[in-house]
N, C-alpha and C positions, 0 to 999 in steps of 0.2 A: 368980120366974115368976108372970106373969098366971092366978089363978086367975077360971073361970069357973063358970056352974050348970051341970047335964048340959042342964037347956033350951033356954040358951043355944047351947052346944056344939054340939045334934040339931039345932037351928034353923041353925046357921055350916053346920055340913055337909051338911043338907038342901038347905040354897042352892046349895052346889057341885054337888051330883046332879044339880039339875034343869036347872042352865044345863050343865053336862058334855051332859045327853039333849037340850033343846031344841038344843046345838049338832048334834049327832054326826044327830039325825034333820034337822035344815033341809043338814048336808054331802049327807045319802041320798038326801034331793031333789032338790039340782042335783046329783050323780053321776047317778042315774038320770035324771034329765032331759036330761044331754047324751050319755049314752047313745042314748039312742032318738032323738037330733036326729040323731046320729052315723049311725045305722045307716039312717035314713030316706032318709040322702040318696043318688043310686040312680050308680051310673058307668054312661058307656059300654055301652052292648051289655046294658041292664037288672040286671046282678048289684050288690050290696050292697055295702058296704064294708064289711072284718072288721076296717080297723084297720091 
């Protein structure tokens, strides 16, 4: 088995944290953002769309 340093190791899986969070927050953006495209757009007779 590949031994490494703990530096090493906190650094490999510091790397996976931050691209896991910069993914999971830019999903929250376009969720939320086509949400609100979603709901903006208006039907017939003024009522909103729920979906």
């Amino acid at each position: 088995m590949l031994e490494v340093s703990l530096l090493v190791e906190t650094i490999i899986y510091g790397y996976f944290v931050v691209v896991a969070a910069l993914g999971c927050y830019l999903h929250g953006r376009l969720w939320i953002a086509y949400r609100q495209n979603r709901t903006a757009k208006v039907t017939d007779g003024g009522q909103q769309l729920d979906g």
